[in-house]
C-alpha positions as CSV (number, residue, x, y, z in Angstrom):
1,X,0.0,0.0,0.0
2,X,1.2,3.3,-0.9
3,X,2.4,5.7,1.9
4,X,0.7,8.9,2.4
5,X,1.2,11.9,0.6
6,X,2.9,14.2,3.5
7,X,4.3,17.9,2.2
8,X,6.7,19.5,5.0
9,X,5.3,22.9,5.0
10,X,8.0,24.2,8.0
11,X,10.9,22.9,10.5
12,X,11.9,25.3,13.4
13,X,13.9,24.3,16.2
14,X,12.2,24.8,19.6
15,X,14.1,26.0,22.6
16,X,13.1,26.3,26.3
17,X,11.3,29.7,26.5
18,X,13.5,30.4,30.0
19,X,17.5,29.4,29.9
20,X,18.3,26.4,31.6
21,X,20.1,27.7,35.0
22,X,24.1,26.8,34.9
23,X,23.4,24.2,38.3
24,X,21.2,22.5,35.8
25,X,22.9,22.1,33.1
26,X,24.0,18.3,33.4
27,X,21.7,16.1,33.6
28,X,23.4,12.6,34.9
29,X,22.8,9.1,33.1
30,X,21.7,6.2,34.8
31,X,23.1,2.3,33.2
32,X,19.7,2.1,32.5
33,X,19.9,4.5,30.2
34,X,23.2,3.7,28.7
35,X,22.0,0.7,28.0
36,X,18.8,1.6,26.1
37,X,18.3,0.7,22.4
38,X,20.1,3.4,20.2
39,X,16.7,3.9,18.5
40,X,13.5,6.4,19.3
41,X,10.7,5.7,21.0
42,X,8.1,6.5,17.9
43,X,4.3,6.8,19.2
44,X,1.7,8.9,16.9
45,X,-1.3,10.3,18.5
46,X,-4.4,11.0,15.9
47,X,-7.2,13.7,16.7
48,X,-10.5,14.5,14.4
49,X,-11.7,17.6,13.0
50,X,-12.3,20.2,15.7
51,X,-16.0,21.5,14.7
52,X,-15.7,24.7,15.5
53,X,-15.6,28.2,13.4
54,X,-13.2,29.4,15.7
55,X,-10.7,27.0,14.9
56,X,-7.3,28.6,12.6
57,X,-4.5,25.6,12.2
58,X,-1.8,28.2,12.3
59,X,-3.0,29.3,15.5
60,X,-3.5,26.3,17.4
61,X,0.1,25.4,15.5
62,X,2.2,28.4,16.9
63,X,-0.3,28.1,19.9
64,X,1.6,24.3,20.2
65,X,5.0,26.1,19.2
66,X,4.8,28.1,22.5
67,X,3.6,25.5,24.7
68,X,6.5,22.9,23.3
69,X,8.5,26.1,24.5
70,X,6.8,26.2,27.9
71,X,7.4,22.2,28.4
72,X,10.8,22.3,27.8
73,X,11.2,24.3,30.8
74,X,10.4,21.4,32.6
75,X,11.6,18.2,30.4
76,X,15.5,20.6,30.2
77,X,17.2,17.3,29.2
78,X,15.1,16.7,25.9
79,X,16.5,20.3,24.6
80,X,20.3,18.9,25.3
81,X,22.4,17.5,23.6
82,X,25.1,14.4,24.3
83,X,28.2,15.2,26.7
84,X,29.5,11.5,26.9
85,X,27.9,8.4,28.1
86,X,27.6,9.6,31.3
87,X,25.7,12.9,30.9
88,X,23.0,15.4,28.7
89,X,24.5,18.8,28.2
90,X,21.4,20.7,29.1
91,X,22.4,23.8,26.6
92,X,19.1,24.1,25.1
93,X,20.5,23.2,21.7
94,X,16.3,22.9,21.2
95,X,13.5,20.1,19.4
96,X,12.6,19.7,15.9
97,X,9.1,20.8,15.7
98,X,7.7,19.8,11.9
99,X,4.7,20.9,10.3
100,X,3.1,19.3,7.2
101,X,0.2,18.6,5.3
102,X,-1.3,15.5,4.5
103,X,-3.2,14.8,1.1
104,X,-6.0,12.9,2.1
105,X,-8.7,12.8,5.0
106,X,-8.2,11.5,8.4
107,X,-10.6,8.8,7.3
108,X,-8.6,8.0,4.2
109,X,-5.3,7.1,6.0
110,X,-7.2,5.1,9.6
111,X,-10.1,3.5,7.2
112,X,-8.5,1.4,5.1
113,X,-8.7,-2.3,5.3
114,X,-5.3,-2.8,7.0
115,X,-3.2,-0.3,9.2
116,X,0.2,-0.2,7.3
117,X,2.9,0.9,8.8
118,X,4.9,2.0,5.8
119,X,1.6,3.9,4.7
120,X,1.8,6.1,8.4
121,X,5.4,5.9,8.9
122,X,5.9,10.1,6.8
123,X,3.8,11.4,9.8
124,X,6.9,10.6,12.0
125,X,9.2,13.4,12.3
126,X,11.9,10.3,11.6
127,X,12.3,7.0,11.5
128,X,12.6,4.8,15.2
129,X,16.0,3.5,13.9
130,X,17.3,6.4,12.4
131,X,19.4,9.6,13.6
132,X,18.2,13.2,13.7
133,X,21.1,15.2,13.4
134,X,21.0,19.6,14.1
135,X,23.4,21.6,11.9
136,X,26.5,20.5,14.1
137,X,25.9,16.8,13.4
138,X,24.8,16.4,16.9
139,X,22.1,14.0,18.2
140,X,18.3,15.6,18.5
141,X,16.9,13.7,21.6
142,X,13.4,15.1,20.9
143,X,11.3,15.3,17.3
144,X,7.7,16.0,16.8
145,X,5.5,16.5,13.8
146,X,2.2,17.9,13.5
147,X,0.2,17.0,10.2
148,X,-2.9,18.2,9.1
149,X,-5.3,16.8,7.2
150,X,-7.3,18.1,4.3
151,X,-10.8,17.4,6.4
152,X,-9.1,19.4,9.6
153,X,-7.5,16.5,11.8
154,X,-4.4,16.0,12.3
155,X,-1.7,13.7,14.3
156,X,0.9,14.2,16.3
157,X,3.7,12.2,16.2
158,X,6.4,11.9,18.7
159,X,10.0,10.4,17.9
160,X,11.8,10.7,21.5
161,X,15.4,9.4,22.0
162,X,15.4,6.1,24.3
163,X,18.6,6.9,26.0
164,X,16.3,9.4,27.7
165,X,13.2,8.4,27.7
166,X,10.8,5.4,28.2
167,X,7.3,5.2,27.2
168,X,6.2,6.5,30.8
169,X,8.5,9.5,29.9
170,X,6.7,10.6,27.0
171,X,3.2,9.7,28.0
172,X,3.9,12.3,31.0
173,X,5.7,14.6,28.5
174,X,2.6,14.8,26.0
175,X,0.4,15.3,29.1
176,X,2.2,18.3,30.2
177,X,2.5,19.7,27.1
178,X,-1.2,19.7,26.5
179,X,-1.6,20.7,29.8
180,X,-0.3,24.1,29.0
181,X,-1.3,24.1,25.3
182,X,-4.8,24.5,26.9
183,X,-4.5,26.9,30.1
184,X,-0.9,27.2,30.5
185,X,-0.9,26.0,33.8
186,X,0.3,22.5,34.2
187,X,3.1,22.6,37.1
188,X,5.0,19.3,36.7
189,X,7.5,19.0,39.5
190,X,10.0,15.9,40.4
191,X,10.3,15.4,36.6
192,X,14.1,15.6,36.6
193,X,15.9,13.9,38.8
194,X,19.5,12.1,39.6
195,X,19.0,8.3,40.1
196,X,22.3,7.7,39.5
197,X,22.8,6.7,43.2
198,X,20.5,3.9,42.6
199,X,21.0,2.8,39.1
200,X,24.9,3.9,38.8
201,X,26.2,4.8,35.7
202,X,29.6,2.3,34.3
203,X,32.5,2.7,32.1
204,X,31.1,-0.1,29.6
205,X,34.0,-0.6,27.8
206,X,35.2,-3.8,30.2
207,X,31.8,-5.6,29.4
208,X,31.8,-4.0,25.5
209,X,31.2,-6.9,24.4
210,X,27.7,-7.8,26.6
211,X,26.2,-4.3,26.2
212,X,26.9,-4.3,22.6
213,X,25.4,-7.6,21.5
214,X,22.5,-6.3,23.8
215,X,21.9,-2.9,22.1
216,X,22.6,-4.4,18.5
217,X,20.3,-7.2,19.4
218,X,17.0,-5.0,21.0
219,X,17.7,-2.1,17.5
220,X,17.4,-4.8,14.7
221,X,14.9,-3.7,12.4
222,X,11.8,-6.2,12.5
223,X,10.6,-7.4,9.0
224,X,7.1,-7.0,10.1
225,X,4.6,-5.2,12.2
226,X,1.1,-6.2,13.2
227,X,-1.6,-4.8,15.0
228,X,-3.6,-7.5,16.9
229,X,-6.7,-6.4,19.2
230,X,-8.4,-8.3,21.5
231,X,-11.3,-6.2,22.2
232,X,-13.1,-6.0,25.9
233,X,-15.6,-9.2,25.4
234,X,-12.4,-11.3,24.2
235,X,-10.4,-10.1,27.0
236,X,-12.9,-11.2,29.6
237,X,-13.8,-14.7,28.0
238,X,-9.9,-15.1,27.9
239,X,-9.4,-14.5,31.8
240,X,-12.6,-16.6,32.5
241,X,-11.1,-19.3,30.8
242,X,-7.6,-18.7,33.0
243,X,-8.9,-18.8,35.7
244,X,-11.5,-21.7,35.5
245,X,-8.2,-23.5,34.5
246,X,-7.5,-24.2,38.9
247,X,-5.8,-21.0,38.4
248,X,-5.6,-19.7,42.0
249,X,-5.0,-15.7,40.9
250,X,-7.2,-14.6,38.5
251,X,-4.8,-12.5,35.6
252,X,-4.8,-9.4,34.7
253,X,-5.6,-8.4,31.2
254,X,-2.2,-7.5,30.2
255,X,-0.9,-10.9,32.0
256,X,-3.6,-13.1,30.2
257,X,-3.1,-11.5,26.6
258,X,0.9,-11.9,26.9
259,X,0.1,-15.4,27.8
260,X,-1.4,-16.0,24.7
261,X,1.1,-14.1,23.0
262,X,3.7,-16.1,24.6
263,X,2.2,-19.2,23.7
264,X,2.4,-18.9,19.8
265,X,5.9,-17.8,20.0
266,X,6.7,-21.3,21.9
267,X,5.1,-23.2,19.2
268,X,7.1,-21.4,16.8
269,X,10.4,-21.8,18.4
270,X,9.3,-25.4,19.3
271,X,9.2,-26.0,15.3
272,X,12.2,-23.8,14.4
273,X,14.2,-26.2,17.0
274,X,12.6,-29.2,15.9
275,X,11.2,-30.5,19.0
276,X,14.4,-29.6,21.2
277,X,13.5,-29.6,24.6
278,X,14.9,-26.0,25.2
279,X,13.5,-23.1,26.6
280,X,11.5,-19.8,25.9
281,X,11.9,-17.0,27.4
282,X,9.1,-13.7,28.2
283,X,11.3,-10.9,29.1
284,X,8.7,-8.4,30.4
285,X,9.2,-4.7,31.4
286,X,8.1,-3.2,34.5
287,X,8.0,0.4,35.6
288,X,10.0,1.1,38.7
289,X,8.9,3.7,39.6
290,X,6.4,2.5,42.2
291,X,8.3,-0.3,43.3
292,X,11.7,1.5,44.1
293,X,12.4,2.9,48.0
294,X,11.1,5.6,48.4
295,X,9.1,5.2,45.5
296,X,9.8,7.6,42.6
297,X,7.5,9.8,41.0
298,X,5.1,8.7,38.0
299,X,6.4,11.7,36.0
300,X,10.1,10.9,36.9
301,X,12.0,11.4,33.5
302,X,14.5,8.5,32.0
303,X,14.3,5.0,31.9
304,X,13.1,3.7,34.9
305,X,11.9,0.2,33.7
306,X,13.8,-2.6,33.5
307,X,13.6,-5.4,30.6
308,X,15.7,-8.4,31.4
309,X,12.8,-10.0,33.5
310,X,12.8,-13.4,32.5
311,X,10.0,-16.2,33.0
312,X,10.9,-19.3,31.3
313,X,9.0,-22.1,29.7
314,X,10.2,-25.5,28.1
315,X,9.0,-25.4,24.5
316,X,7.5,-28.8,24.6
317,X,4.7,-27.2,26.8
318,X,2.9,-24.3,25.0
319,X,-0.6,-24.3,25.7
320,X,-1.0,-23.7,29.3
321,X,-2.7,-20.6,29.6
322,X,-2.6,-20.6,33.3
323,X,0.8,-21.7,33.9
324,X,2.4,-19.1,31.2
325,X,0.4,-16.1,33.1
326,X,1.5,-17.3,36.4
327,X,5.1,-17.6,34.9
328,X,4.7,-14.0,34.1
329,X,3.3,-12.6,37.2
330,X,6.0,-14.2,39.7
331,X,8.6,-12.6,37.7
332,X,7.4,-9.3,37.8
333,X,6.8,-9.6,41.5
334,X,10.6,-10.0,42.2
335,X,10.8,-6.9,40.9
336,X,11.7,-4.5,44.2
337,X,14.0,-2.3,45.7
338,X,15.9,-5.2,47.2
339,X,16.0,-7.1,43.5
340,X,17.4,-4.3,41.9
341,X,19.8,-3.0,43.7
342,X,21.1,-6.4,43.7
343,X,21.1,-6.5,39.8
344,X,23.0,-3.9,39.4
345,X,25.8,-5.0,40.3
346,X,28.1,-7.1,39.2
347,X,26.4,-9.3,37.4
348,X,24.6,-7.5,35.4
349,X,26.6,-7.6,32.7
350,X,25.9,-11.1,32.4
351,X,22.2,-10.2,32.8
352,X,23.0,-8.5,28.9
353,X,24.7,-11.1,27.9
354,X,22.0,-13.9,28.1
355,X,19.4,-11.4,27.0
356,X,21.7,-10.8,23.7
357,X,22.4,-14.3,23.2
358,X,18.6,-15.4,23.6
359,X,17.9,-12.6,21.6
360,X,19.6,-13.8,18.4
361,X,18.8,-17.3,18.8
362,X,14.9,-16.6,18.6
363,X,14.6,-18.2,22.1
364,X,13.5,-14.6,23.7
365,X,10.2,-12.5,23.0
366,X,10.2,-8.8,24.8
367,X,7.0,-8.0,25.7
368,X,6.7,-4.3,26.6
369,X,3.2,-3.1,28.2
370,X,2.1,1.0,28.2
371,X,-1.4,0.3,28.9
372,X,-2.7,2.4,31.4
373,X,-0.1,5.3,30.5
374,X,-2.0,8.3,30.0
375,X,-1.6,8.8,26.3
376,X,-5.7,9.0,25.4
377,X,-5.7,11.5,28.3
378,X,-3.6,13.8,25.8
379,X,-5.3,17.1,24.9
380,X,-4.1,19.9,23.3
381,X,-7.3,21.8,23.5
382,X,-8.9,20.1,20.3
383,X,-10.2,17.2,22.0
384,X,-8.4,13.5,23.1
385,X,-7.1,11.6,20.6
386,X,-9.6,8.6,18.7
387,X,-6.4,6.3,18.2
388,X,-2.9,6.0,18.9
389,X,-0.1,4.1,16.7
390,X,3.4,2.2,17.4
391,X,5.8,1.8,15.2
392,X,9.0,-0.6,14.6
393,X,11.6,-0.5,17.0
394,X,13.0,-3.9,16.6
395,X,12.1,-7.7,16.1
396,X,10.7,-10.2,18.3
397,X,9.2,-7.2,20.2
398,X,5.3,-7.0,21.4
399,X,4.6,-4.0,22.1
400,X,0.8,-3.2,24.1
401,X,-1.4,-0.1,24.0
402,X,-4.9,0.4,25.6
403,X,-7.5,0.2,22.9
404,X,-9.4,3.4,22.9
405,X,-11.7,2.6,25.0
406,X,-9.4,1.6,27.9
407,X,-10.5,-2.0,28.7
408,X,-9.6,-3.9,25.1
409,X,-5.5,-4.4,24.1
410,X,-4.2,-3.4,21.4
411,X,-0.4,-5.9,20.1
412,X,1.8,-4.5,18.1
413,X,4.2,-7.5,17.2
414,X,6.9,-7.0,15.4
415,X,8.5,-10.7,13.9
416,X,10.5,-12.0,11.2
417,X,8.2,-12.5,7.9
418,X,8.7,-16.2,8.4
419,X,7.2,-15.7,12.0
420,X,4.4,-13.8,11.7
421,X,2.9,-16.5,8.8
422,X,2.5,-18.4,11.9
423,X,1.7,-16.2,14.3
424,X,-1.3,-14.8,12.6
425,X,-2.4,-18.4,11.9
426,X,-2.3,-19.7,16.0
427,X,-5.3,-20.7,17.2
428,X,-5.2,-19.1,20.8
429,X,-4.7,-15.7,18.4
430,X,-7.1,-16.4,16.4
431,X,-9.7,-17.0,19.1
432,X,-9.1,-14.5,20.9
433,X,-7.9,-11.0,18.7
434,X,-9.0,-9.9,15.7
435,X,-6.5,-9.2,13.3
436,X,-6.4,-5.3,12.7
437,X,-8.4,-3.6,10.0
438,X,-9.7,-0.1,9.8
439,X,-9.8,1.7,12.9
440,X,-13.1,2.0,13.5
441,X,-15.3,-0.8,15.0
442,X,-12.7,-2.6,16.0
443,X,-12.2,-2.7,20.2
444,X,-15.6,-4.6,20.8
């Protein structure tokens, strides 16, 4: 399917609209975010016509100019630019704030029978695996583009730099932007912060070797992206059926729909192993935010989530709802203060290493959930968005969103060509999502 027809109409670089005072100007790195895929975290936000005669584009677009300003006052580090691999040199170098013009309606591009990526991929500012450069050649953490449409929506999308960010960090972000796009008055505090003393940064170049089969591993293009939803009915019929299986905890949704997730990539590692009695690996991410002491705030910015959580699971045993969302839950509850202090030390190094090796034998699948993160909450003043999009970030990634409506899931799996042919064919998927088609009608 052919991609959209986008026209950049303007590019202006975006600076804090108060200078960055000297005490703040470096803004320390955790090994969490040293480690982070070399990539940007890509998320696109999509809003309908605002029916109102009032309404001017190039108002409510400088009117999102001066807010993006205003924010930056308060997310400092996204305006930097790289010291080293230990620090951001807050110097409000600035963003890349984009405008364009789309040559079709909203409906046009969100209607069609599938949701190509490739056809939305020009409303990014850039791509997820690419680097946006300033006239110095230096890294731009932060890039947004706003494109309008001919029936008067528009999107939003958002291509932040991972070393800084995670998806918590830019759900907070667009919040407070929007926050002051409408009244000006959104007072984020504890949003930068040093956490070096509990995730402390390292000189990597002793365990090179680990963190670079890691990073090279999580940034490999993917050859494929999906979008599978398992709408609000599907969801409940699926935890029913967990939990009538002598399951003692009933799931959550995001633990039940990773099961089943899970599950299909065990069958097809089972057959790429030919019946080898190896294992399977979940790494899930969890926020750590709450679960650090004293807990950190929700808006704290970096990456405070921590992937190598592994649950394992023989490949000769696939089916097991129950088991494989049990599997998932005890890992995430050893995820504490205690836990993670303890990982980061010595051995976590090693903690890379596996993740890197599993990685490139097919043997891992990351699932990554930002459901509940405030995205739909997002409003510049024009209403909340009627959809969000992912894009690719790498392969053998899941990656799962809050449908619109905030009960049904929305899976964005990116696999190997080869993969997804049998992915999209598994029974427990096929029972339980609906492959994605136009946007509409699709979360019940």
């Amino acid at each position: 399917m052919a991609a959209l027809k986008v026209e950049i109409t303007s590019t202006e670089t975006v600076k804090p609209s108060s200078p960055t005072p000297n005490h703040l100007r470096t803004h320390k790195l955790t090994i969490l975010d040293q480690t982070a895929p070399p990539a940007y975290v890509p998320l696109c936000l999509f809003f309908p016509r605002r029916r109102d005669s009032s309404y001017d584009q190039d108002s409510f677009a400088e009117s999102l100019k001066d807010s993006l300003s205003n924010t930056l006052n308060v997310y400092y580090p996204l305006a930097g630019r790289y010291r080293d691999d230990f620090s951001i040199d807050c110097n409000d170098a600035g963003v890349d704030l984009v405008r364009a013009r789309v040559g079709c309606h909203l409906s046009d591009a969100l209607g069609q029978e599938t949701v190509d990526e490739d056809r939305l991929l020009p409303l990014l500012p850039c791509r997820p695996q690419g680097r946006r450069v300033d006239s110095d050649g230096e890294l731009v953490l932060l890039a947004v583009q706003v494109s309008f449409f001919e029936c008067g929506g528009l999107s939003v999308g958002v291509c932040c730099w991972h070393g800084v960010s995670d998806a918590c960090t830019l759900a907070c972000f667009l919040r407070t932007w929007s926050g002051k796009t409408q009244d000006g008055n959104d007072e984020s505090s504890g949003v930068v912060r040093d956490c070096t003393d509990v995730f402390p940064p390292r000189d990597l170049s002793a365990a090179s070797e680990s963190v670079e089969g890691f990073r090279a591993a999580v940034a490999t293009p993917g050859t494929r992206i999906k979008r599978f939803v398992f709408g609000r009915d599907k969801i409940a019929a699926l935890r029913r059926d967990i939990e009538a299986a002598n399951s003692q905890q009933r799931p959550s949704r995001v633990q039940a729909v990773s099961a089943v997730i899970w599950a299909a990539a065990i069958k097809i590692a089972r057959v790429k192993n030919e019946g080898r009695g190896q294992c399977h690996i979940a790494a899930m991410t969890t926020n750590l935010r709450s679960r650090m002491e004293p807990a950190l705030p929700e808006q704290a910015m970096g990456n405070l989530v921590q992937i190598p959580v592994f649950a394992e699971r023989p490949v000769d045993n696939d089916d097991d709802y129950n088991a494989l969302a049990a599997k998932l839950r005890e890992s995430v509850k050893m995820v504490n203060d205690e836990n993670m202090r303890k990982a980061m030390g010595s051995g976590f190094s090693n903690v890379l290493r596996r993740f890197a090796e599993e990685y490139a034998e097919g043997n891992l699948l990351a699932i990554s959930s930002w459901c509940r993160f405030p995205f739909y909450e997002v409003d510049f003043g024009i209403g909340k968005p009627i959809w969000m999009c992912f894009f690719t970030m790498c392969y053998n990634l899941v990656v799962l969103l809050d449908a619109e409506d905030g009960v049904g899931i929305e899976a964005w799996v990116t696999l190997s060509e080869e993969d997804m042919s049998k992915f999209e064919k598994d029974v427990g998927v096929l029972k339980y999502a609906t492959c994605s088609k136009s946007i509409v009608g699709v979360h019940h």
